[in-house]
N, C-alpha and C positions, 0 to 999 in steps of 0.2 A: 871514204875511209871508215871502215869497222873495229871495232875492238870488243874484247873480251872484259869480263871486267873485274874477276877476279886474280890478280896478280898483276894486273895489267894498268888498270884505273884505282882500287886499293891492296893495300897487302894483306892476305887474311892471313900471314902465317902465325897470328895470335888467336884467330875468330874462326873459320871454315875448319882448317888442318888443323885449330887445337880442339875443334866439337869432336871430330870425328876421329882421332886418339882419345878422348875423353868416353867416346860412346864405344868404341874398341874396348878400351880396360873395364869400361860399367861392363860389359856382358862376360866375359873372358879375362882379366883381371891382367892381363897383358897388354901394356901401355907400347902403339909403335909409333917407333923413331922418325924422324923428317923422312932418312933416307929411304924407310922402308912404306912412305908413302909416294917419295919421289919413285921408286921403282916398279910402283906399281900404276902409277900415273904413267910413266915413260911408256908402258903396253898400248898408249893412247884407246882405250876400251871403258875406263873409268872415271868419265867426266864427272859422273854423278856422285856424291858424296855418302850418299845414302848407302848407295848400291857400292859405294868402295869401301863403305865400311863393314857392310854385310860380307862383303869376297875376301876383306882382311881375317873376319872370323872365320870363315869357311876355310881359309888355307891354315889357317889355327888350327883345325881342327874339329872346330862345331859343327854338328851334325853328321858326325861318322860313327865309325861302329863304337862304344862304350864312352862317348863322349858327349858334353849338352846339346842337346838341340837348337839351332840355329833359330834367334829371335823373330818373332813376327813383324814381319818389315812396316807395318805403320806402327807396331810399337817402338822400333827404333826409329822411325822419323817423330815419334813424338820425345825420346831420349834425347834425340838430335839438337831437335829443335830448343828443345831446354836450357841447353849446354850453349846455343847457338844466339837462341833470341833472348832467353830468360823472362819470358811474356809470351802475351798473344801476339803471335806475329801480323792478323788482320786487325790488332789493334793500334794503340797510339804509340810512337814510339819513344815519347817518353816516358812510357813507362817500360821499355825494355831494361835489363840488368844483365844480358848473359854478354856473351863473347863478342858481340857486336860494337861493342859499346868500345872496344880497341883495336879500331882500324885505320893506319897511319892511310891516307890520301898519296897516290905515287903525280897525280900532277892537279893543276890550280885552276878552276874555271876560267882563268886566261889563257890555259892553254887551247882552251876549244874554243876561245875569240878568235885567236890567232889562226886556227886553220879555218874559220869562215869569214876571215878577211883575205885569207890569200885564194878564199874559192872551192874550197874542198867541204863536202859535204859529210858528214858525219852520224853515224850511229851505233848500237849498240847489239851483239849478241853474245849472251851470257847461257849458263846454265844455272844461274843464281836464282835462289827463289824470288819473286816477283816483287814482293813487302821490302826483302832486302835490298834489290838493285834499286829499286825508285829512291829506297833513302838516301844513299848513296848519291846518287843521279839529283837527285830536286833537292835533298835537304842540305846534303853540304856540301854539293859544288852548284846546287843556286841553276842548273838547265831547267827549262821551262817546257814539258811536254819532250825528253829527248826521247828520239826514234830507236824503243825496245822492242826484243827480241829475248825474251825470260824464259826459266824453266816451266812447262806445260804450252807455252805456243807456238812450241814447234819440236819434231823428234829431239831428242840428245846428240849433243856432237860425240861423232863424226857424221854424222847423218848431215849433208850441207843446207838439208828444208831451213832451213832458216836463215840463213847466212844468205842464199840465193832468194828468199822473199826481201829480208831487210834491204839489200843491194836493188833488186828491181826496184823498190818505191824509193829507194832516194834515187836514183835513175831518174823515173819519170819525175818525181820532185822538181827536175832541174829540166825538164820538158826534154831528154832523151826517152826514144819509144819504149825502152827497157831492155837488159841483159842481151847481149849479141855481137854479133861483127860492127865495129862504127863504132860501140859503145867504150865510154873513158874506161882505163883501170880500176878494178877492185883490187883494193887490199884490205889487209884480216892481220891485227896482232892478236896476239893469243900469249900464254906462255906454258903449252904443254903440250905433247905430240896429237893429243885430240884435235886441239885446235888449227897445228898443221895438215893433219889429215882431214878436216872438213873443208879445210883450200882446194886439197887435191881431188875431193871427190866432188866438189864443186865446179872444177875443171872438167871432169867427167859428164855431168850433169849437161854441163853449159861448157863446149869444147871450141864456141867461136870466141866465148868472152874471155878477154884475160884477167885473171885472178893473180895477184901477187901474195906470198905468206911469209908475212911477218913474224917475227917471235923476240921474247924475252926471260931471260932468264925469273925465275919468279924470287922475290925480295931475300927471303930467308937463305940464298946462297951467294948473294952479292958480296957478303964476308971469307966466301971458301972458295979460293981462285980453282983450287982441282977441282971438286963437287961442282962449283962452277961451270968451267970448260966440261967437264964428263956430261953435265946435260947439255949444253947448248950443242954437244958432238950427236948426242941422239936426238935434239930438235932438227940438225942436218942431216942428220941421216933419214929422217921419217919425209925431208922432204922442202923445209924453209929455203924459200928464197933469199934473205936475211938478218940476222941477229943484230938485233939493236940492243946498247948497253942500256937504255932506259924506254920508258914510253913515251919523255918527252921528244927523244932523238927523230920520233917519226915530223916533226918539223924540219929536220936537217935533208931527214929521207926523200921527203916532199916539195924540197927547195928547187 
């Protein structure tokens, strides 16, 4: 069992999505809405926050004819970062201050007892940067060495490199020879059309192995039954196998 880990395992819709509105208005002075982050996520093409904030300015406007010039993109990942970490990110993180520092946990290091007591092996691929998911991961839900898959060790989803390494080594983990015919199901929450399309291209890759794709609605729209249903209809349509109401539900799914 794989998962994603941003909207999946915590919520960033106060930390990631509010850096990168925040790094949107710092260049461009035009702060955008959930929806029109949700809609540009929904393209499943912009996993990367960096790079989604750069293509929110571009469609703004920046860098066409009489208008600013589109930022230098490691100067915006250090704007990002700011807003994001408020510190050194290969630093300590108590001494972080930025956005990080409120992010509700969507389930309890009991829940990841729970599915290696009933035999299911677990890990992680994110596009999270790496300082970020480990905190996450060791500092406050207390895993010890969990089996990552970070932003830089391996392409960006949709690209499934990474989803199909993490899967092969907890495979053999469990002393199966790896990925193929014979081999138990993989499945992959996520909650964004990238995520489901690294399922399917992961299918592609590896056409003996079965691959299930998971999804869920990400936190900030659990309040908006329409905004709700309207994405979980384009997480089906790009492809989910099916929509769980939470991430702990994937216990029920597993049963």
């Amino acid at each position: 069992m794989l998962f994603d880990i941003d909207g999946v395992i915590r919520d960033v819709g106060s930390s990631y999505r509010r850096a990168l509105a925040e790094t949107v208005q710092h260049y461009s002075g035009w702060r955008p809405d959930p929806s029109a982050i949700d809609s540009l996520k929904a393209e499943g093409r912009w996993n990367n926050d960096w790079e989604a904030s750069l293509e929110l300015l571009r469609r703004r406007g920046l860098g066409g004819p009489d208008r600013p010039s589109l930022p230098d993109f490691d100067d915006l990942v250090g704007v990002f970062s700011g807003f994001y970490f408020g510190g050194d990110p290969a630093g300590d993180p108590a001494d972080w201050r930025g956005f990080i520092g409120s992010e509700p946990l969507l389930v309890q290091p009991s829940f990841f007892a729970q599915l290696s007591a009933t035999g299911v092996s677990w890990g992680f691929v994110s596009g999270a940067e790496p300082p970020s998911a480990r905190y996450v991961l060791e500092q406050r839900l207390g895993l010890e060495q969990p089996p990552l898959i970070a932003m830089g060790d391996a392409p960006d989803k949709p690209d499934p490199s990474g989803l199909l390494r993490m899967a092969d080594q907890l495979l053999r983990a469990r002393g199966v020879p790896g990925l193929g015919a014979g081999a138990p199901a993989v499945a992959y929450l996520g909650d964004t059309v990238a995520d489901v399309l690294t399922v399917i291209n992961a299918r592609r890759s590896c056409p003996q192995q079965q691959f299930l794709a998971l999804a869920v609605a990400p936190p900030h729209l659990h309040g908006d039954a329409a905004a709700r249903a309207a994405y979980e209809a384009k997480l089906r349509e790009a492809g989910a196998d099916q929509i769980l109401v939470s991430t702990a539900a994937v216990l029920e799914t597993l049963a």
